[in-house]
C-alpha positions in Angstrom: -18.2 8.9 -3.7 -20.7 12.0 -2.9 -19.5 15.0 -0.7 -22.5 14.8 0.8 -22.2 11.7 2.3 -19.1 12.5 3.8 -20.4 16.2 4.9 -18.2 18.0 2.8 -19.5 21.1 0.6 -17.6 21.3 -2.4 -17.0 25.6 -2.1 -15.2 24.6 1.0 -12.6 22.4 -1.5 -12.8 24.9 -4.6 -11.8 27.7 -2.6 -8.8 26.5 -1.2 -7.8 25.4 -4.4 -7.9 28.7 -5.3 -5.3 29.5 -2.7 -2.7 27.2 -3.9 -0.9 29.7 -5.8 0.4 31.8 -2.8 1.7 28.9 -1.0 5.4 27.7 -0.4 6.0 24.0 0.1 9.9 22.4 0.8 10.2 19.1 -0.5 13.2 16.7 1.2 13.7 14.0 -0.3 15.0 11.4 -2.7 14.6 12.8 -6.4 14.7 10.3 -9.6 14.3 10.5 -13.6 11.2 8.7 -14.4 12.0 7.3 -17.8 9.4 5.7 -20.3 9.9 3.7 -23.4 6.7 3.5 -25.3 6.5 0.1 -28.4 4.0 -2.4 -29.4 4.1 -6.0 -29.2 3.8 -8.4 -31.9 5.7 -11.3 -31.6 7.4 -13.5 -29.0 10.9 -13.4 -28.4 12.8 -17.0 -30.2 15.1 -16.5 -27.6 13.2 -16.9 -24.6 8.9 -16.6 -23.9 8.9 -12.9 -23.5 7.6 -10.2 -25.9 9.8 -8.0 -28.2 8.9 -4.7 -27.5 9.3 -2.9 -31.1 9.9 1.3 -29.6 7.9 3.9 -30.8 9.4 6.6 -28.4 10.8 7.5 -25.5 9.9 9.7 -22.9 11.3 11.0 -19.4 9.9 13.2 -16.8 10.6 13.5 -12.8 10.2 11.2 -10.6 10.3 10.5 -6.7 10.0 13.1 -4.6 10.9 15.5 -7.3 7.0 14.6 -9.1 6.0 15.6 -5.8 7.7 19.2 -6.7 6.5 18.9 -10.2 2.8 18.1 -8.6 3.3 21.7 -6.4 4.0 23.3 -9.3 1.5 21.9 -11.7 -1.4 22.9 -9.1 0.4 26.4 -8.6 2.2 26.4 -5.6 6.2 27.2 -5.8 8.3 23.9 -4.5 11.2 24.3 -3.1 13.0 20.7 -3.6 15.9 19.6 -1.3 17.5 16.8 -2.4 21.0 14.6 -4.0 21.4 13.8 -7.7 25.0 12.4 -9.1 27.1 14.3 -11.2 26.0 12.4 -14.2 23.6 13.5 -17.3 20.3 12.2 -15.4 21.2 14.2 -12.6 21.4 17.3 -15.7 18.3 16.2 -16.6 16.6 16.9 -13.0 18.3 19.6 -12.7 16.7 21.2 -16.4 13.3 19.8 -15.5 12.8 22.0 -12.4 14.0 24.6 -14.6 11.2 24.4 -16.7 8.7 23.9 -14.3 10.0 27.0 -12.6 11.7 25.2 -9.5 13.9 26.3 -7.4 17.2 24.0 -7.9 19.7 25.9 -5.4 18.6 22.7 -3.0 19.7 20.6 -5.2 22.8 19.3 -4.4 25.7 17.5 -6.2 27.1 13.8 -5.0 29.8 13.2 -6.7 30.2 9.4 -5.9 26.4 8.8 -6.5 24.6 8.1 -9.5 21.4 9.5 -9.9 18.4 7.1 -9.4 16.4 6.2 -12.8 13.7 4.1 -13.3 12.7 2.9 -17.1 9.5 1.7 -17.6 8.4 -0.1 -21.2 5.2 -0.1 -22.2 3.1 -1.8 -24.7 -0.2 -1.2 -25.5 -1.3 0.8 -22.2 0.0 -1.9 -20.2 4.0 -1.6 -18.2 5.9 -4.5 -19.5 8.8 -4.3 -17.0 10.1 -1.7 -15.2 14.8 -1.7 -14.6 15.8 0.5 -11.8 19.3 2.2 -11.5 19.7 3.7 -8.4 23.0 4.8 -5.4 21.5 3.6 -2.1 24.2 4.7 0.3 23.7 7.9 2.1 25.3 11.1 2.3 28.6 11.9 3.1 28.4 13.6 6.8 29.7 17.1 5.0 27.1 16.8 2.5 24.4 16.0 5.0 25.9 19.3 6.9 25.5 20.8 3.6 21.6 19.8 3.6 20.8 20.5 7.6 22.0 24.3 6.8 20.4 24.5 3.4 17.4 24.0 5.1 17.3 25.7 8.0 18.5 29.0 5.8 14.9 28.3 3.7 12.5 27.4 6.7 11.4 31.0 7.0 10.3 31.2 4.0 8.2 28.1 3.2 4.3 27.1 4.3 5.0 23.8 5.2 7.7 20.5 4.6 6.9 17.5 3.1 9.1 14.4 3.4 9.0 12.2 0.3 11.1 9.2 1.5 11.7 6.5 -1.6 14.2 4.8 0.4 17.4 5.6 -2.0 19.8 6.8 1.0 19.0 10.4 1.3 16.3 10.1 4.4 18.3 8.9 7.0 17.2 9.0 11.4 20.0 10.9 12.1 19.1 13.4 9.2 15.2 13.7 10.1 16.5 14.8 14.3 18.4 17.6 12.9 15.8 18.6 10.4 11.9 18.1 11.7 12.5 19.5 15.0 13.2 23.0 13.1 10.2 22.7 11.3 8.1 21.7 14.5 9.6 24.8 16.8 8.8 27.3 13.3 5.1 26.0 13.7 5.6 24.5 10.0 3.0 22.0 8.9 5.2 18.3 8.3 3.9 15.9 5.9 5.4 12.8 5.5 5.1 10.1 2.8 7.0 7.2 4.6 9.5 4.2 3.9 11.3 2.9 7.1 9.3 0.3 8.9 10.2 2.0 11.9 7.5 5.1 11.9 9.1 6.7 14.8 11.6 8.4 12.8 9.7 10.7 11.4 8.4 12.2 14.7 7.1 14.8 15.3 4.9 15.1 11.7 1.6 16.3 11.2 0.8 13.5 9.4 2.0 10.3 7.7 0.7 8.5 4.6 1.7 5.3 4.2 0.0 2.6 2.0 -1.3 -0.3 2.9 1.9 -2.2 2.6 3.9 0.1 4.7 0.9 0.1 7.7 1.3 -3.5 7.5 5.0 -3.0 8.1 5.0 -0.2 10.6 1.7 -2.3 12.7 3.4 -5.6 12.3 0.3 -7.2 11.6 -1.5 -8.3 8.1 -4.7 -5.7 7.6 -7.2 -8.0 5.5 -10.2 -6.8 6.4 -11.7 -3.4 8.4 -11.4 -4.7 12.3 -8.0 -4.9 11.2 -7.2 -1.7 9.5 -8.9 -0.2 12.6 -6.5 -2.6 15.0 -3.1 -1.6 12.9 -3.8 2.2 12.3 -4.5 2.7 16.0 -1.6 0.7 16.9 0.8 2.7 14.7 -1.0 6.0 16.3 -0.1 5.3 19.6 3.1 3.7 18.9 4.5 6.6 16.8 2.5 9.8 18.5 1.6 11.2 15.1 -1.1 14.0 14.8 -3.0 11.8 12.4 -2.6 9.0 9.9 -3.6 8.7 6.6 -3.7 5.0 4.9 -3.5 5.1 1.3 -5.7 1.9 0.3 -5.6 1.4 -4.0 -9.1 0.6 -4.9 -10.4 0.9 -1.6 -9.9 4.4 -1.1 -8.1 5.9 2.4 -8.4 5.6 5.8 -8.0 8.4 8.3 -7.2 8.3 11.8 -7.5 11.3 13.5 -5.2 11.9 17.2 -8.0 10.3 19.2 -10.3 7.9 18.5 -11.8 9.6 15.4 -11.6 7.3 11.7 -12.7 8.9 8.6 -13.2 5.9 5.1 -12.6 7.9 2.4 -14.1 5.6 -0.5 -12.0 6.0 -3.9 -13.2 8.0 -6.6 -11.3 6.8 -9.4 -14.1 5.6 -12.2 -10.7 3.8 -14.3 -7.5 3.0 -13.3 -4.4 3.0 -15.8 -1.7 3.7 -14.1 -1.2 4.4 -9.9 2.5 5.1 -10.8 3.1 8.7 -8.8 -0.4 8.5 -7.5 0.9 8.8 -3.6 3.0 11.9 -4.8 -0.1 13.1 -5.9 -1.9 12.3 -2.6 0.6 14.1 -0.3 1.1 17.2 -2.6 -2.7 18.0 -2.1 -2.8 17.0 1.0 -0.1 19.9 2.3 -1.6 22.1 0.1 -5.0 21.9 1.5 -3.4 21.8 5.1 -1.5 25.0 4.5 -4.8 27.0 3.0 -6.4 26.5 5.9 -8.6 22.9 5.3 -8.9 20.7 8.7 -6.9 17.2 8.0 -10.4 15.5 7.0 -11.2 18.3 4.3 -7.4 18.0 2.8 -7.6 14.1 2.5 -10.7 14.4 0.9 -9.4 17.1 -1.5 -6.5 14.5 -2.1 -8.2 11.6 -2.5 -10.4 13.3 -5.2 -6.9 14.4 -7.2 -5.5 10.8 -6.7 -8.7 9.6 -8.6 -7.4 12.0 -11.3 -4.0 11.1 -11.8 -4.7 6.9 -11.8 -6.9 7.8 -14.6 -3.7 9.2 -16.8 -1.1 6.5 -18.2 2.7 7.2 -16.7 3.7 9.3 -14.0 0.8 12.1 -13.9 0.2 15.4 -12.0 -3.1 17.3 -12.1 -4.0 20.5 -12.8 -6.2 22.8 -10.7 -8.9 22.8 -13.7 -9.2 19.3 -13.3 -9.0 19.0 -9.7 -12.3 21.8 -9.7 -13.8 19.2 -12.4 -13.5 16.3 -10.5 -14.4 18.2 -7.1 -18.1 19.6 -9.4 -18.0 15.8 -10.1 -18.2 14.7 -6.7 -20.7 16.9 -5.6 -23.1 15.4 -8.2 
């Protein structure tokens, strides 16, 4: 993909890159340990036709909507992460992670009677073997909720914008999202949202929504296997839902974005290999805020995030990227 065929000069995209570092983003939503075990295979099981993973090492790093924080941070912004972990050594973990990365944890919050949601992935040779979740899908209790609600109206004033990273472990909840996003709409506070429900309509009013092409096909109730039909199912989930805009995150084929009228940008990927897409929409939604909140219109900031996410799917395990690579693959673009 050239900039220049989609009218975009790269200064426009370096600059506000350059702007990152001032900005403020809150991050709702549900945080997880993203665990790796790393082996090589060399023999079949005799116990059943499945490999025996010999380890090598293990890994962990944060996951969920807390690689979303980790993304912010790596690109120079300061994350504010609100969110529920169990009282449990994973939950320590998260809580040490943001620490590191220089995150604010007072959002953070305690659940008790949760655990807090890990996913182990073993690899072999580059490739995922299996992944085993452990996760607490029930939501808050109402005090904690309370809890959250006040948290975040007290930190409002001083963020750029709210992104809602919904994973679908109990935290995002309808009755949460009326109490929250209209405080973020009347402080004039740019809402992005990375989806879950199949109902859309909870996460009014947004500034935009990125679901993939899984969750359009969910939210449009119709199978998009071809372009007449992304066109048919974005518009239809536009109209139903009364977003600003929509962004369709499409794998290989890049993104789609519809814009509040009739407007549809095809962002064509720029990933040149993909290893891994594991974090690659946390990736997508970080830079996409971030661009919104230095000043980019919505097609300049999708293109700026589609050129990260063609970054990070090039990087085995959940990835971030770095402004330094970001202004190499935007130079890359514009060549």
């Amino acid at each position: 993909m050239l900039l220049s065929e989609l009218n975009c000069h790269p200064e426009i995209l370096a600059e506000a890159v350059g702007r990152f570092r001032k900005k403020r983003i809150l991050v709702l939503g549900d945080v997880m340990l993203d665990r790796f075990v790393w082996g090589s295979v060399t023999r079949i099981s005799p116990e059943a036709p499945v490999p025996v993973v010999e380890i090598l090492k293990e890994t962990a790093c944060l996951g969920g909507a807390a690689n979303v924080a980790a993304n912010i941070c790596g690109l120079g912004a300061k994350p504010f992460p609100l969110a529920v972990v169990g009282n449990d050594a994973e939950g320590e973990q998260v809580r040490a992670r943001f620490c590191e990365i220089g995150a604010s944890v007072s959002g953070l919050m305690i659940d008790k009677g949760r655990s807090t949601s890990v996913k182990t992935r073993i690899v072999a040779h580059h490739q995922q073997i299996c992944r085993t979740d452990r996760e607490d899908r029930k939501p808050p209790s109402p005090e904690l909720q309370q809890e959250i609600v006040d948290w975040f109206r007290n930190h409002l004033s001083v963020v750029d914008a709210l992104i809602v990273s919904d994973y679908a472990k109990g935290l995002i909840s309808a009755g949460l999202l009326r109490k929250i996003l209209p405080l973020a709409k009347s402080a004039q506070r740019v809402v992005c949202v990375d989806p879950k429900a199949r109902d859309f309509r909870i996460y009014q009013p947004a500034t935009v929504i990125t679901p993939n092409i899984a969750e359009a096909e969910h939210a449009a109730g119709m199978t998009i296997d071809d372009k007449q039909a992304l066109l048919r199912a974005g518009r239809k989930i536009l109209h139903k839902s009364r977003f600003d805009h929509l962004l369709i995150t499409r794998g290989e084929h890049g993104m789609a974005l519809f814009e509040g009228g009739s407007r549809v940008t095809h962002i064509p990927t720029l990933a040149r290999e993909v290893y891994d897409v594991t974090g690659a929409g946390d990736t997508v939604i970080s830079v996409l805020c971030l661009g919104l909140v230095t000043g980019l219109s919505i097609r300049h900031a999708a293109i700026l995030a589609n050129i990260a996410a063609g970054v990070v799917v090039a990087k085995l395990g959940t990835a971030s990227v770095s402004p330094d690579e970001l202004l190499a693959a935007i130079q890359q673009a514009s060549t």
